[in-house]
TORKOL-4160 file (C-alpha; in steps of 0.2 Angstrom, whole numbers, padded with zeros to 4 digits, m for minus):
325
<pt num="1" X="0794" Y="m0085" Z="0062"/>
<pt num="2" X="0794" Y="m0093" Z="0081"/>
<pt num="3" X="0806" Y="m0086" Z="0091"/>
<pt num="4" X="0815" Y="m0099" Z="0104"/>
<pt num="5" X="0819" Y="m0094" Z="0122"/>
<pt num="6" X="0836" Y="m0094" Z="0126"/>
<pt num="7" X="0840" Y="m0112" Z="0134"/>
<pt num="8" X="0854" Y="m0115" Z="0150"/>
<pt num="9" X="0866" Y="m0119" Z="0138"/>
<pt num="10" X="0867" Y="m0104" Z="0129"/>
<pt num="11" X="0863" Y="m0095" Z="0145"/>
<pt num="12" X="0880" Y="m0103" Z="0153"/>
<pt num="13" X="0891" Y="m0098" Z="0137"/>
<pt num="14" X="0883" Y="m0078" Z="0136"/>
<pt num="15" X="0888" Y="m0078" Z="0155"/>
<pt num="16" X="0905" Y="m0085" Z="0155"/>
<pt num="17" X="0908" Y="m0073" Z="0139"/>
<pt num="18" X="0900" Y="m0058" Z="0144"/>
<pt num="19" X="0910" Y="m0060" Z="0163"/>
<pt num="20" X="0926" Y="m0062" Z="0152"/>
<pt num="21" X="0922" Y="m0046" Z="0143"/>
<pt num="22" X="0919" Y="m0036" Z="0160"/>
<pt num="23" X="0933" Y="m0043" Z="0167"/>
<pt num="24" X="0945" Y="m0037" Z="0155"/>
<pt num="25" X="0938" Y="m0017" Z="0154"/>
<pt num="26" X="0939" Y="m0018" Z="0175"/>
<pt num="27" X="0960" Y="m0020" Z="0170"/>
<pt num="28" X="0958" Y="0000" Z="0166"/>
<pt num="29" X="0942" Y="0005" Z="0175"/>
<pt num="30" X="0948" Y="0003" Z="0193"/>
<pt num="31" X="0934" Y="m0001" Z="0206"/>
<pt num="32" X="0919" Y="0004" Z="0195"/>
<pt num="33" X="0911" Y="m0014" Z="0192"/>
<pt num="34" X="0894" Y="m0006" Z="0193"/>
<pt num="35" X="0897" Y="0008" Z="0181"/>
<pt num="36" X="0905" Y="m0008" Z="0169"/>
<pt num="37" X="0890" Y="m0018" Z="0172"/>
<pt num="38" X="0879" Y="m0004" Z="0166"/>
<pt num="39" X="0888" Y="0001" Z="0152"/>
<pt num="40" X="0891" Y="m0018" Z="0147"/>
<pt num="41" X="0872" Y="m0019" Z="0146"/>
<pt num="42" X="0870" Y="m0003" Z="0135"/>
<pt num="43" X="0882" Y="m0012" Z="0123"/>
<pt num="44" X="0873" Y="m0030" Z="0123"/>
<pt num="45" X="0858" Y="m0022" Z="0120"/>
<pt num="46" X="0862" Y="m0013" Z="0105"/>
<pt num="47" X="0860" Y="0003" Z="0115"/>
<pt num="48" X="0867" Y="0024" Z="0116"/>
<pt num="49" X="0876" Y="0027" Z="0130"/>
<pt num="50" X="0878" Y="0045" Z="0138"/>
<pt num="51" X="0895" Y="0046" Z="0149"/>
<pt num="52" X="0893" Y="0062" Z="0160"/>
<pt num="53" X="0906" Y="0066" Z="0173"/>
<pt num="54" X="0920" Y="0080" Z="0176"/>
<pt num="55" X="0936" Y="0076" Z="0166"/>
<pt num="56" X="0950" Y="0065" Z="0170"/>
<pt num="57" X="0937" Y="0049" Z="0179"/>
<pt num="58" X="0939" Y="0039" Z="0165"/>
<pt num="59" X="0925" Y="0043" Z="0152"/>
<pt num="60" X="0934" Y="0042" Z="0136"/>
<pt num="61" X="0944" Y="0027" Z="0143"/>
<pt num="62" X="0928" Y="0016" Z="0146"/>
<pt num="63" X="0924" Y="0020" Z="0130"/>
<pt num="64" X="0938" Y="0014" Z="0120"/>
<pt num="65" X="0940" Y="m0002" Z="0131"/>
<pt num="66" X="0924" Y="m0007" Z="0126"/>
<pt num="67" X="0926" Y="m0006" Z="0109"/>
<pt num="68" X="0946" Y="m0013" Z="0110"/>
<pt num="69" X="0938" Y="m0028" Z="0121"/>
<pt num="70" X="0928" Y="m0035" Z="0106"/>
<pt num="71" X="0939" Y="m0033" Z="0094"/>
<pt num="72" X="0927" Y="m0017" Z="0085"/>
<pt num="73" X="0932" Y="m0002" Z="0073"/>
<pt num="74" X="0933" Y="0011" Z="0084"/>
<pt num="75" X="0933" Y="0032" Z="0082"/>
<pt num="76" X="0934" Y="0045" Z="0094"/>
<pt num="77" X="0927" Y="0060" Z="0085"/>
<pt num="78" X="0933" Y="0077" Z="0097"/>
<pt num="79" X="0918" Y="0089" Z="0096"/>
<pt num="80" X="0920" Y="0106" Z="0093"/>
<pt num="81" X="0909" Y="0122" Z="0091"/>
<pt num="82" X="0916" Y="0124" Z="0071"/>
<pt num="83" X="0913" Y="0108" Z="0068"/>
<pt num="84" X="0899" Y="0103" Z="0053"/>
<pt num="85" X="0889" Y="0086" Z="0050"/>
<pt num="86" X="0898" Y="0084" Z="0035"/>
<pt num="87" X="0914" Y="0083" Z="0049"/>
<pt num="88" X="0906" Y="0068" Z="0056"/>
<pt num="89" X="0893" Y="0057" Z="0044"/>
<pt num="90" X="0904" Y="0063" Z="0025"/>
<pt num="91" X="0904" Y="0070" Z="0011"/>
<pt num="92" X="0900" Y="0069" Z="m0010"/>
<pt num="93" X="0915" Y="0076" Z="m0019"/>
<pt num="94" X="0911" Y="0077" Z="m0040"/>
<pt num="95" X="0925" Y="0068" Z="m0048"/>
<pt num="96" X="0926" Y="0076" Z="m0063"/>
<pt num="97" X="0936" Y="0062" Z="m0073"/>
<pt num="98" X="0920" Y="0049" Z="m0072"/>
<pt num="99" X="0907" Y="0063" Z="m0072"/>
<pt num="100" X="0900" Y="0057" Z="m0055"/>
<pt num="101" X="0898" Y="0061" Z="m0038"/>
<pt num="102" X="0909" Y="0050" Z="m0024"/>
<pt num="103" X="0904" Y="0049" Z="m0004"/>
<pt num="104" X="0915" Y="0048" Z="0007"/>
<pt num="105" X="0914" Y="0043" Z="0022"/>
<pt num="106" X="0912" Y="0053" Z="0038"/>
<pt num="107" X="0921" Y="0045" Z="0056"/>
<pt num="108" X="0905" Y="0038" Z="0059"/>
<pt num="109" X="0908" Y="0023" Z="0048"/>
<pt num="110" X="0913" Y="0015" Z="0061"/>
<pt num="111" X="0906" Y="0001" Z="0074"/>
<pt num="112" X="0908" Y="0011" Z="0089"/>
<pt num="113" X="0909" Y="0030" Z="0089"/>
<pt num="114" X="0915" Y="0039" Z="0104"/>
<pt num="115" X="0908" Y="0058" Z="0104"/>
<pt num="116" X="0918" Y="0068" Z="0116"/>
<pt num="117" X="0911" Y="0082" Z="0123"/>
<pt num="118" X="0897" Y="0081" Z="0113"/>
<pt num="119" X="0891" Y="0097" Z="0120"/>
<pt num="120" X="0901" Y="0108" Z="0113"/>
<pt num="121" X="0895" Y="0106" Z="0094"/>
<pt num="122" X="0882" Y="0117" Z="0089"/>
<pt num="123" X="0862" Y="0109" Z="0087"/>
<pt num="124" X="0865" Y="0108" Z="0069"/>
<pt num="125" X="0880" Y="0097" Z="0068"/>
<pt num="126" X="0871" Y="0087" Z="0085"/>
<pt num="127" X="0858" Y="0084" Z="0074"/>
<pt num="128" X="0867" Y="0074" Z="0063"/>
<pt num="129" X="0867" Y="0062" Z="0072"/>
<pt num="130" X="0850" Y="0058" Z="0075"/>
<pt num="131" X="0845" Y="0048" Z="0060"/>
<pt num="132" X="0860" Y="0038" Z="0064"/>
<pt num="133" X="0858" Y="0035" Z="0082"/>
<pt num="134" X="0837" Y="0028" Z="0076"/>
<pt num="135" X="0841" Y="0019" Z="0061"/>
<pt num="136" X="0858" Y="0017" Z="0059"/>
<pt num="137" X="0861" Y="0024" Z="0042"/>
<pt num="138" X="0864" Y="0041" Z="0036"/>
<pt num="139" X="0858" Y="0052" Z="0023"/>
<pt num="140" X="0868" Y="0062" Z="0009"/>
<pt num="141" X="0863" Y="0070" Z="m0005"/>
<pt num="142" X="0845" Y="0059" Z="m0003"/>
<pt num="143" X="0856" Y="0043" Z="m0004"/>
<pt num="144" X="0857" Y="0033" Z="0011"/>
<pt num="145" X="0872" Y="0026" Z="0016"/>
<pt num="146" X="0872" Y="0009" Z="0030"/>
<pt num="147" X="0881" Y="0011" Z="0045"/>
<pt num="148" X="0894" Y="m0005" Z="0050"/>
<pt num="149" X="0884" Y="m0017" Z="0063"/>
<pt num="150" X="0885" Y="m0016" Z="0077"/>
<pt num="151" X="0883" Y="0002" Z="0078"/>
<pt num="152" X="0885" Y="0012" Z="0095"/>
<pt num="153" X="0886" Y="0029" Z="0099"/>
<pt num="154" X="0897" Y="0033" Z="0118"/>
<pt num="155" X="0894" Y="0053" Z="0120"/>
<pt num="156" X="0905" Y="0063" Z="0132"/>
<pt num="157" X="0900" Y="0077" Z="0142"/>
<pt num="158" X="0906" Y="0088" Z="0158"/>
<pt num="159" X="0891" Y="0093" Z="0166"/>
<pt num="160" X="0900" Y="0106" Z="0176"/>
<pt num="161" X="0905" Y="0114" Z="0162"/>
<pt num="162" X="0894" Y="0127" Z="0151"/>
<pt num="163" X="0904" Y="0141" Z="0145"/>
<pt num="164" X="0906" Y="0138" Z="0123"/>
<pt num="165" X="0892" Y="0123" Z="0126"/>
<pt num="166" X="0876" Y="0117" Z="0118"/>
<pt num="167" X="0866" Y="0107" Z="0130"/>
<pt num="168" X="0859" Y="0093" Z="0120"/>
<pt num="169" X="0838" Y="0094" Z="0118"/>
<pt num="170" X="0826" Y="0084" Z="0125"/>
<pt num="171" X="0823" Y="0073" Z="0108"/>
<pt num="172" X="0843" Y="0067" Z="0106"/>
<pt num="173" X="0844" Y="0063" Z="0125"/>
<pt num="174" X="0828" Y="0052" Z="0124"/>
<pt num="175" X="0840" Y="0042" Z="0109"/>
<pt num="176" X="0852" Y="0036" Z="0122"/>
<pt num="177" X="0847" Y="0022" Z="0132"/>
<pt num="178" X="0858" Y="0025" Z="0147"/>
<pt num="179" X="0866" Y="0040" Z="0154"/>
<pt num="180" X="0883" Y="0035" Z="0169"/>
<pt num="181" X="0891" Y="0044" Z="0179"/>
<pt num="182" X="0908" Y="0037" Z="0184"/>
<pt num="183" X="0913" Y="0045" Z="0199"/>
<pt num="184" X="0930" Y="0047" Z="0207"/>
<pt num="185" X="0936" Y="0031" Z="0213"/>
<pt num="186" X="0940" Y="0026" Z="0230"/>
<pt num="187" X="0958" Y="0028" Z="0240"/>
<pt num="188" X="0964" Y="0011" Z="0238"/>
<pt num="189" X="0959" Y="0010" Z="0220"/>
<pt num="190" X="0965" Y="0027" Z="0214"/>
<pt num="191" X="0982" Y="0021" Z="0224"/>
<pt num="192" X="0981" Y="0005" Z="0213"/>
<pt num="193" X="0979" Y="0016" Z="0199"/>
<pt num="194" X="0994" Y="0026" Z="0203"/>
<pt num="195" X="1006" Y="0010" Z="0206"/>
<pt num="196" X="1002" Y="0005" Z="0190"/>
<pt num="197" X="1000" Y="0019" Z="0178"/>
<pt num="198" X="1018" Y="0024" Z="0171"/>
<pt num="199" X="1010" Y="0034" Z="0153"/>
<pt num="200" X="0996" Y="0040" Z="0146"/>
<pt num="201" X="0990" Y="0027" Z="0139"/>
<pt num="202" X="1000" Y="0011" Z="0145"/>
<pt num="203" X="0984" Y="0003" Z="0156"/>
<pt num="204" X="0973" Y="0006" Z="0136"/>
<pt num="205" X="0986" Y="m0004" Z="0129"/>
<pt num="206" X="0987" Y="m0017" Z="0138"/>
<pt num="207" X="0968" Y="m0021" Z="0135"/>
<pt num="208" X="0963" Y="m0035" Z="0119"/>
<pt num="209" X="0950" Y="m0041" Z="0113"/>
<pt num="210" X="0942" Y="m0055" Z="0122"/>
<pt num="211" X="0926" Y="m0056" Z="0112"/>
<pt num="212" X="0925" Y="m0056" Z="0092"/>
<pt num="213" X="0911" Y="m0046" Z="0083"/>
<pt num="214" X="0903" Y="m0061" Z="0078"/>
<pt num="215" X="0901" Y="m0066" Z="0096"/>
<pt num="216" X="0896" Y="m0046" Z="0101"/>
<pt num="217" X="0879" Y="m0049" Z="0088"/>
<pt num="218" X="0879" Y="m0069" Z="0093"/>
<pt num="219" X="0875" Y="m0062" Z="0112"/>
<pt num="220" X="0868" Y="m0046" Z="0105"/>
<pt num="221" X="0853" Y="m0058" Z="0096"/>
<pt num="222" X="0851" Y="m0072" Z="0113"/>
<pt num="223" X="0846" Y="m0054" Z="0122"/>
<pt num="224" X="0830" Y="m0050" Z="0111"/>
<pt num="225" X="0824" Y="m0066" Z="0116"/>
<pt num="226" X="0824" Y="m0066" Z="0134"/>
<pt num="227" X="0808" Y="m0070" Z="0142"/>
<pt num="228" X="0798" Y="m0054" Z="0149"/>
<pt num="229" X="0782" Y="m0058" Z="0158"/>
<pt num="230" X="0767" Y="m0050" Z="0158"/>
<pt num="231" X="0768" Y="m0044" Z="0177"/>
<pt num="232" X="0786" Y="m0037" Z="0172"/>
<pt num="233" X="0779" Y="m0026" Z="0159"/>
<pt num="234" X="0765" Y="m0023" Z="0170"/>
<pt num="235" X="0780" Y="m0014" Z="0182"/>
<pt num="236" X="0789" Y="m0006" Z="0169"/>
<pt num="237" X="0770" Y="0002" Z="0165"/>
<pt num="238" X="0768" Y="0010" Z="0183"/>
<pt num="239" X="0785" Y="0016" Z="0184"/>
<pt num="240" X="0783" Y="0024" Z="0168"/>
<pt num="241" X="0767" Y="0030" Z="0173"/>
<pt num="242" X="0773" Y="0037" Z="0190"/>
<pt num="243" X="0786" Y="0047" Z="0184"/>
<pt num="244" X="0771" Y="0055" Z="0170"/>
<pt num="245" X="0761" Y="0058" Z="0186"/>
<pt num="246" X="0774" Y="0065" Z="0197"/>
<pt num="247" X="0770" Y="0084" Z="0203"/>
<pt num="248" X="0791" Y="0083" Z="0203"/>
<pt num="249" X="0792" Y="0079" Z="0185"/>
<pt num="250" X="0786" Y="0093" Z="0170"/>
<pt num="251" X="0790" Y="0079" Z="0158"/>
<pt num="252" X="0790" Y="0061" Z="0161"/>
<pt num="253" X="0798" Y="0044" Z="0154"/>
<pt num="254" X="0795" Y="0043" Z="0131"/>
<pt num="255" X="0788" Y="0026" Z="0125"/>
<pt num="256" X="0804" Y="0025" Z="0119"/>
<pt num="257" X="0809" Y="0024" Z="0135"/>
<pt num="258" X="0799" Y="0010" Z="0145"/>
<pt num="259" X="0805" Y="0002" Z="0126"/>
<pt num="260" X="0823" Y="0005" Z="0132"/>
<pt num="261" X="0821" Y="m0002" Z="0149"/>
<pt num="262" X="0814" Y="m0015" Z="0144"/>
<pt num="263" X="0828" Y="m0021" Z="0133"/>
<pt num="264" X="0841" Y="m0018" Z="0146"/>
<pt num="265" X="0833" Y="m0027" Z="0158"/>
<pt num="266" X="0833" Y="m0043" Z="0145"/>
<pt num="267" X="0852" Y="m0039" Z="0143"/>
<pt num="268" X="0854" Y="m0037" Z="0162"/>
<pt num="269" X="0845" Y="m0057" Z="0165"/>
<pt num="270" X="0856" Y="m0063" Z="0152"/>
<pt num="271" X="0872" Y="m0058" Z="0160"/>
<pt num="272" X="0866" Y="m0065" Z="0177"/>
<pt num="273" X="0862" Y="m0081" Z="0167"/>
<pt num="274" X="0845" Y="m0081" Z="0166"/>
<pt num="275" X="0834" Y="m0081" Z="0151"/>
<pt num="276" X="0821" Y="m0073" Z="0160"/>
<pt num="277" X="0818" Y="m0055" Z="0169"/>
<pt num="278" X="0815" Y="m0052" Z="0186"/>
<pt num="279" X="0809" Y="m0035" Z="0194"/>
<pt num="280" X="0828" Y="m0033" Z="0202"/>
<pt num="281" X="0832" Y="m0031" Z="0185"/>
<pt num="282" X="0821" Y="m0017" Z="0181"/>
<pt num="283" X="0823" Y="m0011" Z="0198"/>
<pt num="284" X="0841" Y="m0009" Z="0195"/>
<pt num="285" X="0842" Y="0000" Z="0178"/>
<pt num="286" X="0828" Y="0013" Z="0181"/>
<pt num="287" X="0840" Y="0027" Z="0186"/>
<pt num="288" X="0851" Y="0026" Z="0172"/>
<pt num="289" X="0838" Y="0025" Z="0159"/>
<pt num="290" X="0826" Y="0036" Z="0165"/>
<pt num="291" X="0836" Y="0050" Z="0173"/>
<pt num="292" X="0839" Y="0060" Z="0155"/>
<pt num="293" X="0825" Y="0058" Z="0151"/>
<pt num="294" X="0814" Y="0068" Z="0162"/>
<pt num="295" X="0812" Y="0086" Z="0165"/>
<pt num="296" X="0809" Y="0093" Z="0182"/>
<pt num="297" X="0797" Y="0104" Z="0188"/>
<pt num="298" X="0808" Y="0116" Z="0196"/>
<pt num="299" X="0821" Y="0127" Z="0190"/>
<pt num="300" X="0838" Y="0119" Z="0189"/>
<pt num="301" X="0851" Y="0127" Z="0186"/>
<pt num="302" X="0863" Y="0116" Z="0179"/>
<pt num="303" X="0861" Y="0098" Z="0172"/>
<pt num="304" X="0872" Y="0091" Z="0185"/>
<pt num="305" X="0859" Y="0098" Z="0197"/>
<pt num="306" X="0844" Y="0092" Z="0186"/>
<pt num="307" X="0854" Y="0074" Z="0185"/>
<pt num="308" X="0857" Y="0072" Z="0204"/>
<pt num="309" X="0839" Y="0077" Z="0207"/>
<pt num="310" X="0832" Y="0067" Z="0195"/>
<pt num="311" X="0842" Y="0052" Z="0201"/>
<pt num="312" X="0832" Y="0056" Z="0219"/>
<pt num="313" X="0816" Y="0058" Z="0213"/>
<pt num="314" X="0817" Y="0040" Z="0204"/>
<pt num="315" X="0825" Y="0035" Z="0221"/>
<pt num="316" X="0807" Y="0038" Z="0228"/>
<pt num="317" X="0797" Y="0032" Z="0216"/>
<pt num="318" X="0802" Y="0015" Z="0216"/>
<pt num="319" X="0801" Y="0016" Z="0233"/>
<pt num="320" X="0783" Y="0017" Z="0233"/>
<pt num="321" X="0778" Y="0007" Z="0216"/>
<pt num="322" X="0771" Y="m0011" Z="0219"/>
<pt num="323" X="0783" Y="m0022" Z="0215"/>
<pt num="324" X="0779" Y="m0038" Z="0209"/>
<pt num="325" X="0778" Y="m0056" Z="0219"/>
């Protein structure tokens, strides 16, 4: 089957929506456009996204702004050390009157999942996620069961925080596509957010949807056929393979990920307008792509630390990796 470029026309109508849809989560995430942009671009490409941040920036908020802003089912499943997977995917009760077994559902039957604190569940219960973060489906009792589409997972986690916490391995990390930090915002925004917060939830409810489902996966299917060039995938290859060869880095960017970066950057051109990739693109999304995904050769000892260093040692390489003409 030939697959079509996307053409100016539907490159106008995926901006002007897309710009809508940031627009309207910037009404509750005050003065974070970049961190908007980002997660916009998780979203678009089908991606996981990792929100890591001390409490009270606005993690959980983002999350459900995205979801309320394209009209999605959304769940917010609060993670706890007691917690099972059968707490989050469901489970097969035997209903005795029809002799049979009946699933049900888990909060993850749902289109966009919020994990919070993700960190604090034990590895078992962590774990259950993984089939559903790689294939979208879950398996139960050797049945599986479809996920809704679109499917996105948004994980929570304080990274200065480790007392009752499980970090999360290396091989559920490498299933998110990005990882943000939020950041306190600035003095004249947080002011702006103090004028005009009166509740708890009063900015959250004032956000609706500007972008049906249909549209979401309308967009969602124009991004996987953005134009990548040779000389791009040539790039993403030596950043890749920089970060493999770095005496910094014990473990460097998965296949999965140069896949990953890839794909943002298609979802990145596309809500620029463009039906190609440039290197900006790339250039602009290798920190939050790659930064949980490697492992650094010294001792850390927190992941905030590892994150920030991380973060500087990406800094550096795409300082010194050839950049296309």
């Amino acid at each position: 089957m030939e697959i079509y470029a996307v053409d100016d026309k539907e490159n106008r109508t995926a901006e002007r929506l897309i710009a809508v849809l940031r627009s309207n989560i910037e009404k509750v995430i005050i003065g974070k456009p970049e961190v908007i942009a980002h997660a916009v671009v998780a979203v678009l490409s089908g991606g996981h996204l990792l929100i890591e941040d001390v409490p009270g920036v606005g993690k959980s908020t983002l999350a459900s702004a995205l979801a309320k802003s394209v009209g999605a089912s959304f769940m917010r499943i609060q993670f706890t050390s007691d917690m099972l997977p059968s707490d989050i995917i469901g489970i097969s009760l035997f209903r005795k009157e029809r002799g049979e077994f009946e699933f049900i559902p888990g909060p993850i039957f749902h289109n966009f999942v919020l994990a919070d604190e993700i960190n604090r569940a034990s590895p078992r219960t962590q774990s259950a996620l993984l089939e559903a973060m790689s294939d979208g489906q879950v398996s139960v009792e050797n049945i599986t069961h479809v996920l809704p589409r679109p499917f996105i997972i948004m994980a929570t986690q304080n990274p200065q925080e480790y007392h009752g916490t499980y970090p999360l391995p290396e091989s559920q990390l490498d299933r998110f596509m990005m990882t943000l930090e939020i950041g306190y915002p600035g003095e004249e925004d947080e002011t702006v957010v103090l004028k005009t917060t009166h509740g708890l939830h009063s900015r959250l409810d004032a956000i609706d949807p500007v972008l049906s489902l249909d549209e979401l996966m309308r967009i969602q299917a124009m991004v996987e056929r953005v134009r990548v060039s040779d000389d791009i995938l040539a790039y993403i290859m030596r950043l890749v393979g920089a970060t493999r060869e770095s005496r910094h880095l014990t473990l460097g960017v998965s296949t999965r990920g140069a896949i990953f970066l890839k794909r943002a950057a298609m979802a990145l051109a596309l809500t620029e307008g463009r039906g190609y990739v440039i290197p900006d693109d790339v250039k602009a999304l290798v920190i939050p792509v790659f930064a949980h995904r490697v492992v650094l050769s010294s001792s850390i000892g927190s992941l905030g630390g590892r994150s920030r260093e991380a973060r500087v040692i990406l800094s550096d390489i795409l300082q010194f990796v050839d950049v296309p003409l």
